[in-house]
N, C-alpha and C positions, 0 to 999 in steps of 0.2 A: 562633518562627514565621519560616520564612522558606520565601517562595514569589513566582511572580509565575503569576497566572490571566489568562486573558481578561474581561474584565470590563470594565462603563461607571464607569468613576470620577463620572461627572456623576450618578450615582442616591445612592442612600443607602446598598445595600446593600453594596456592598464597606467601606465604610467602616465597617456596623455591624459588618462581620467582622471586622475589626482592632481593633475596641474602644478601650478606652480606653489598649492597649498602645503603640501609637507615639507618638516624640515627639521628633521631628523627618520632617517633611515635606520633602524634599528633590524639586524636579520644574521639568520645562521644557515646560511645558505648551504645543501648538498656538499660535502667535501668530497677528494680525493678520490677515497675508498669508493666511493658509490657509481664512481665510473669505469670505464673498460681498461681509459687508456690517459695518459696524461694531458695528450692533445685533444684528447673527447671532454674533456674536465677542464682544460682550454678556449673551446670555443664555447664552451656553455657560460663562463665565465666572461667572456668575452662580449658576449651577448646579455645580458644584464648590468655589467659592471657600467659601462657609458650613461644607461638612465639612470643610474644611484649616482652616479657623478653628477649629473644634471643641478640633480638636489642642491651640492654640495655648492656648484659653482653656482645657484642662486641665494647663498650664504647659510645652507644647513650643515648639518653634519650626516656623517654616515659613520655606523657602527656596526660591525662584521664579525662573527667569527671566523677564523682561517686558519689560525696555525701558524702564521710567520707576521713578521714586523710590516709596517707599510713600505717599507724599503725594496724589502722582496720581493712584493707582491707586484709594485711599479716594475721592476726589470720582468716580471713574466707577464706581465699584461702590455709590458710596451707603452705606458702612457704615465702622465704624469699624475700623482696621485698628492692632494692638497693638504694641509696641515689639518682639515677638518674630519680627515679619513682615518678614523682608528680601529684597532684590532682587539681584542681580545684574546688571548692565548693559554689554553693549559700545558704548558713546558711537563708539568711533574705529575704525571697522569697516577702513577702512586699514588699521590697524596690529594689530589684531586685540586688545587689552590688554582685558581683563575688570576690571572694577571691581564690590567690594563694601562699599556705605557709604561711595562715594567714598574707598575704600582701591585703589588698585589690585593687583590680584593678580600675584604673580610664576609664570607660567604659559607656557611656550612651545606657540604653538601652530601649526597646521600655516595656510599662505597660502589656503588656501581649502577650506571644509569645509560637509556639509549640514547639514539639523538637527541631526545630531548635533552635540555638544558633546568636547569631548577629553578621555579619562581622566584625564590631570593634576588636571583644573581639578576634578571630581568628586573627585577623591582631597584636592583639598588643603582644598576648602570642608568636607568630610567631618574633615579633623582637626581642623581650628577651629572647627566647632561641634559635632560626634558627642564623647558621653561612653561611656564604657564600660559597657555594656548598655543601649546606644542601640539603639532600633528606628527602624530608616530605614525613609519610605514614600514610595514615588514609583509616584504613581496615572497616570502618561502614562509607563512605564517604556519604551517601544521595544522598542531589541533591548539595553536591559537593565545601560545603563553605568554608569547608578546601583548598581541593585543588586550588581552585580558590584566596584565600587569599595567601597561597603561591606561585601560579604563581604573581601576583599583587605584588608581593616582590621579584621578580625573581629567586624565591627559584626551584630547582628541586620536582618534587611530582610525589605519585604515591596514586590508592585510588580505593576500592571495596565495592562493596554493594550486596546484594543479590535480591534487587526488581531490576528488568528489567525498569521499568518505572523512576527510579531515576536515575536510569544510563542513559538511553536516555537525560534524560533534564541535566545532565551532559554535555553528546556529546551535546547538541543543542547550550552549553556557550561555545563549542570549547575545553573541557575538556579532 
């Protein structure tokens, strides 16, 4: 399986479409800023986070960017969050350094960038935790850097977004 649809990652059913095949969740989902309010960025959260746990409690991982430790993230979500659930964090937005599990990653990256995130860093978090006949899922894929760095590693992937136009330039890299 490898594909990216348009699709709400926040309902059920992309997810029931994936089944019980992925396993690694791999996503950088919407932050903070892109909402109104903390509770609207709350319950959007809220509504996603249970299926990427699914994964986890079927023995994959899930790998997130968010901005705080999984410690945090369990007291604002209210649920228990498993040893398989990690973060990624830019603490030193200066200098741009990506850390995972307070490991810092060796990633060069460009001085100023939008949401998106840089291939490097996809590529590299992908050989450290992707095994061979790994299904990557990244349910906020964009224009698709995830999946693109996991096919580039011959990894399995699958990936959804909700803008119609990010999904196209998806299809357009053969995505």
């Amino acid at each position: 399986m490898s594909t990216v649809s348009v699709a709400d990652a926040t309902s059920s059913e992309w997810w029931t479409n994936i089944g019980d095949e992925a396993n690694l969740v791999l996503t950088d989902p919407p932050h903070l800023d892109r909402f109104d309010s903390a509770p609207a960025h709350y319950i959007f959260t809220s509504s996603w986070y249970p299926h990427a746990l699914r994964v986890v409690h079927l023995g994959g991982t899930l790998l997130h960017s968010c901005g705080v430790e999984p410690e945090e993230l369990a007291n604002y979500l209210r649920v228990r969050v498993p040893r398989q659930v990690l973060v990624w964090t830019y603490p030193e937005l200066e200098s741009h350094r990506y850390w995972l599990l307070h490991t810092q990653l060796d990633v060069t990256l460009p001085t100023v960038w939008n949401c998106s995130k840089p291939d490097p860093l996809y590529r590299l978090l992908l050989l450290r935790l992707a095994s061979s006949g790994c299904l990557v899922a990244d349910p906020f894929c964009g224009r698709g850097e995830i999946p693109s760095a996991a096919r580039e590693l011959g990894l399995g992937w699958v990936g959804c977004d909700l803008d119609e136009e990010s999904v196209r330039a998806c299809w357009e890299q053969g995505l």
